[in-house]
N, C-alpha and C positions, 0 to 999 in steps of 0.2 A: 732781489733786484732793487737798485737806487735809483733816483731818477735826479738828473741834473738836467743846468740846460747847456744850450748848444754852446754856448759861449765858452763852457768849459773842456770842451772836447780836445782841443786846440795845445789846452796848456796840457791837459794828461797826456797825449801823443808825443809831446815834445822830452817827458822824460820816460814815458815808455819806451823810445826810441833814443834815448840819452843823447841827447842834443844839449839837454838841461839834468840836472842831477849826477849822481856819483857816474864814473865811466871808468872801463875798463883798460888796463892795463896791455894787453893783446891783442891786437888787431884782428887776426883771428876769430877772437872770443865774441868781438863788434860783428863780425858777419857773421857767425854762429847764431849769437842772437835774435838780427833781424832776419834771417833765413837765406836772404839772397840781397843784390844790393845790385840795383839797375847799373848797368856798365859800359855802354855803349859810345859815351861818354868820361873816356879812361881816366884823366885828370880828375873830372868832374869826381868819379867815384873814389878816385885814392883820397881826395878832400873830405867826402862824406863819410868813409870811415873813420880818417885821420881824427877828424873834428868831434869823433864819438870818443877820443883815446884820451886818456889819463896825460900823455906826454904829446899829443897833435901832432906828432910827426909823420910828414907822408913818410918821409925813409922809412920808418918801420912797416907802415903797408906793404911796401915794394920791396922791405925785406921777409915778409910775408910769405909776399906770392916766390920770391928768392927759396924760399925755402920747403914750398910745394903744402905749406899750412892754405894758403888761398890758390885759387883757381878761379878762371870764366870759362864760360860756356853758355849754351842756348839752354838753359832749363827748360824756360817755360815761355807762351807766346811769342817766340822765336823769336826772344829779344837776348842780348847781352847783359849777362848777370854776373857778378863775384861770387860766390859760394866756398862753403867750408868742402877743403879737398877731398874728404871720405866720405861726405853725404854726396857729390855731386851723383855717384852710380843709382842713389834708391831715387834722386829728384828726377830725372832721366826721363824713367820710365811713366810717371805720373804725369809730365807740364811737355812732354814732346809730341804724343801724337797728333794732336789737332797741328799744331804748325808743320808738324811730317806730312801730314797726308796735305796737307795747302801745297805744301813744296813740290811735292810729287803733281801736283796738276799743273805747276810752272817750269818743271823738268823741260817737256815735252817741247814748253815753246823755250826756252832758250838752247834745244838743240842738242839735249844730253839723254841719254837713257839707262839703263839700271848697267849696263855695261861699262859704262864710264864712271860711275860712281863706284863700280868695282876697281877699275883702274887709276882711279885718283888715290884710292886707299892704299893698295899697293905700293903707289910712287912715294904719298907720302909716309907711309911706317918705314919707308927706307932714307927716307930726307930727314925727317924730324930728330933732332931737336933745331928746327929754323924760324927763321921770319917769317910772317905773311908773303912778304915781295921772293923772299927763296924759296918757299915752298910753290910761288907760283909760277916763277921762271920754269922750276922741275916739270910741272905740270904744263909747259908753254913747250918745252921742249920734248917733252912725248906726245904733243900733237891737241889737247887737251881745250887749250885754248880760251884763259882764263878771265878774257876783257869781258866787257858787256856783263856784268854779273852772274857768271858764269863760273870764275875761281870762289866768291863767295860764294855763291849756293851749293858748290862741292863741300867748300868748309865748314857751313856750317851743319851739313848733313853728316858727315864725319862724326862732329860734332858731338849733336842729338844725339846717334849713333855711340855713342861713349867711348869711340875711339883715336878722337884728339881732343885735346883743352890749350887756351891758352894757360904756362907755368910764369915760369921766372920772366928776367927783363935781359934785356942784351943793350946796353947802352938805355935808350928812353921807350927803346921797342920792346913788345914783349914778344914770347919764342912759345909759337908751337911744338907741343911735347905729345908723345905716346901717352894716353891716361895710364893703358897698364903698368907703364914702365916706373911713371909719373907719382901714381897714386896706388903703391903696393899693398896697402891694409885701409880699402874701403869697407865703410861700413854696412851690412846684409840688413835691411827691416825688411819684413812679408810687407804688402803692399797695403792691408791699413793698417799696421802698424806705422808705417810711414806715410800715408795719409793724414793718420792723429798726431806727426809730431810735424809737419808742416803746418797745419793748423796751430797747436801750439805753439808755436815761434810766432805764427804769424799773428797771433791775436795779443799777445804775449810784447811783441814791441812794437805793435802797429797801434794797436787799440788804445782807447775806444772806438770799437769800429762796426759797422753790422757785416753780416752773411755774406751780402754780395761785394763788398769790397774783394773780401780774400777770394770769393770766385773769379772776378776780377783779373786779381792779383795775378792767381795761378795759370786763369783758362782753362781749369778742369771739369769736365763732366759734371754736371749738375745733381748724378748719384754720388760721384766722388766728393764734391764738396760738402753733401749729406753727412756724409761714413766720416770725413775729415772732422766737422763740428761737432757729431756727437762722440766723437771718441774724444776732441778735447775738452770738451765743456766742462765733465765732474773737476778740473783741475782753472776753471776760467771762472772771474764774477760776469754779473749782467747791468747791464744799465739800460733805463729808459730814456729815450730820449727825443720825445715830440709822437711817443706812440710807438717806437721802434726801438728794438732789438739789441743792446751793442755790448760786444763780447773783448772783456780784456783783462787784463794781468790783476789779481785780487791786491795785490802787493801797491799799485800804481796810486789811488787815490792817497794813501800817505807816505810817498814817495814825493808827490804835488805839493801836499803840507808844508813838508821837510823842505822842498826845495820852490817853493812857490817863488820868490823874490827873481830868482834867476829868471825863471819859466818865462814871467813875464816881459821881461828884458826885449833887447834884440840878438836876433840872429840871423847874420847871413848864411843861405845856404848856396851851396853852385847848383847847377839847375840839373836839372834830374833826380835830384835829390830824393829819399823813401818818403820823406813828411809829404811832397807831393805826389810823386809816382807810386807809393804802394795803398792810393786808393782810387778806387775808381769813380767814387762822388766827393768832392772836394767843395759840395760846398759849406762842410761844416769849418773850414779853414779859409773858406777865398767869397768873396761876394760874386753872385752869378754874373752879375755884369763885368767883372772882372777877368773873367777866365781867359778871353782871348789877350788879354796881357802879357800873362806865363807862356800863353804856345799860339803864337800869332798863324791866326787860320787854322787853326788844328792842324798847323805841318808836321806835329809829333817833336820838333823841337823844343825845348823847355828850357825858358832864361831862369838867370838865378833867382833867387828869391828872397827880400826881407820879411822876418816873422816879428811881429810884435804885439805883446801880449795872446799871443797864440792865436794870433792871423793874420795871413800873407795879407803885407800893407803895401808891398811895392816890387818893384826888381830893381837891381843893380850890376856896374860894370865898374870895371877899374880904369878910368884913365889917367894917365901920368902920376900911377903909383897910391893915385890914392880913391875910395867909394864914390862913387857917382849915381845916385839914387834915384830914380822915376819913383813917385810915392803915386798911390792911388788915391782918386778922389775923395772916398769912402773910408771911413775905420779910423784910427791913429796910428796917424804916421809917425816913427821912432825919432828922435831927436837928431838932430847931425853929430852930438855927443857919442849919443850911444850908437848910431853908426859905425860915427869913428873907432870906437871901444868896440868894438865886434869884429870891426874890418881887423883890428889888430890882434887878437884871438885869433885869427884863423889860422888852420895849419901850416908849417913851414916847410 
């Protein structure tokens, strides 16, 4: 075990997570790595993997998901994720029940019951390959009645359920697909076997991170997140850091070396981004008085974010084409140089 301090947390995440350092060639290979890639925010996330890729081009995302190598779906905390197409069947069954069984006690008041979730299924293995809006006309027209969150929560119990994903794009819309149809050679793990490669991935391009982040992360059982770390650990180093715990890629500390000058740079992210979203205590990257900046009120939305020297120093927007920065009072704020030099980096 090494022990650093806090300060350096920030810049190792940043090329764990190839934000900074060499990046991969395959869009693909980018969401492989980080396990799953918050999605909820469609743009937002073709950006974030884009800006992990060797050549930043969304087109190659969305010829990605074009090509049924990427998939979304509710893995885990019933949030929208990107995932690689042939893990989506073993993550499934690990990151859905807790959000299944919450759904299931919100069934009841918006009006629907296990009969209509059998009939929404039906309607759509026979509708799909469509749009959200087509597939819910289908379902408006057998009586169904999808207003009032009631066509989402059909969908995304389908979903969970692994029997829709969203696939390809239809124009700037993406098209729900049959999984089976979709993703004919999914990958079979026994369930901790795939417990330990979740884990893996996760500590792997998140970290430096401790235990409860990836609990977090997942929202799984607190035995499964047991069974997930020590099956990954013989393959993860350890760091100390202020007393605690923090589990990450053995490779990453001279990965930092190598690429330190960048790390410490700026980068813009769009909001949702993994460097914020895939942990669950943020304040080894953000000053606690800052927090209500990135998600005003805790409304669960999340503005973009400037990182420099490997902490969130500000958020920003684009007006008339060009970075418009809010910097925080706290930390070093990045230059309007290197702003600008980052705003132009971003994916096209």
């Amino acid at each position: 075990m090494t022990t650093r301090g806090a300060s350096e947390i920030g810049l190792l995440r940043l090329v764990a997570s190839r934000v900074a350092g060499p990046r991969d060639d395959d869009p693909a290979d980018v969401v492989r790595h980080l396990g799953a890639v918050q999605a909820q925010d469609l743009p937002g996330a073709v950006t974030s993997v884009a800006l992990r890729t060797a050549s930043r081009s969304r087109a190659a995302v969305i010829a990605a998901c074009d090509a049924g190598a990427v998939v979304r779906s509710w893995p885990m905390r019933g949030t929208l994720h990107a995932v690689p197409a042939e893990d989506l069947g073993w993550m499934l069954p690990l990151g859905t029940p807790r959000p299944r069984a919450q759904a299931a006690r919100r069934r009841g008041e918006l009006g629907l019951g296990d009969a209509d979730v059998d009939r929404a299924r039906e309607l759509a293995l026979g509708a799909v390959p469509a749009t959200r809006a087509a597939l819910f006309a289908v379902w408006e027209e057998a009586g169904l009645a999808p207003a009032k969150g009631r066509g989402y929560h059909l969908l995304a119990e389908l979903a969970q359920t692994g029997v829709l994903c969203f696939g390809p794009f239809e124009g700037s819309e993406p098209v729900i697909v049959d999984v089976a149809r979709w993703i004919p050679a999914p990958r079979h793990l026994e369930r901790d076997e795939a417990l330990g490669e979740w884990a893996r991935r996760y500590f792997r391009s998140h970290g430096p991170a401790p235990v409860s982040d990836f609990a977090g992360w997942t929202g799984v059982p607190a035995a499964d997140v047991r069974t997930a770390v020590a099956l990954a650990r013989p393959d993860l180093a350890t760091m100390d850091v202020d007393g605690t715990e923090y589990l990450l890629d053995p490779a990453v500390p001279d990965l930092l070396a190598a690429h330190r000058r960048e790390a410490l740079g700026a980068h813009l992210l769009p909001g949702f981004d993994e460097f914020v979203l895939g942990h669950r205590h943020r304040d080894d990257v953000l000053d606690p008085a800052e927090r209500d900046r990135i998600c005003p009120g805790g409304n669960g939305v999340f503005r973009a974010t400037v990182v420099h020297r490997g902490r969130i120093t500000g958020t920003w927007t684009v007006t008339r084409g060009r970075p418009e920065v809010t910097a925080f009072g706290r930390g070093a704020p990045a230059s309007e140089t290197a702003v600008t030099k980052a705003f132009a980096r971003l994916p096209a």
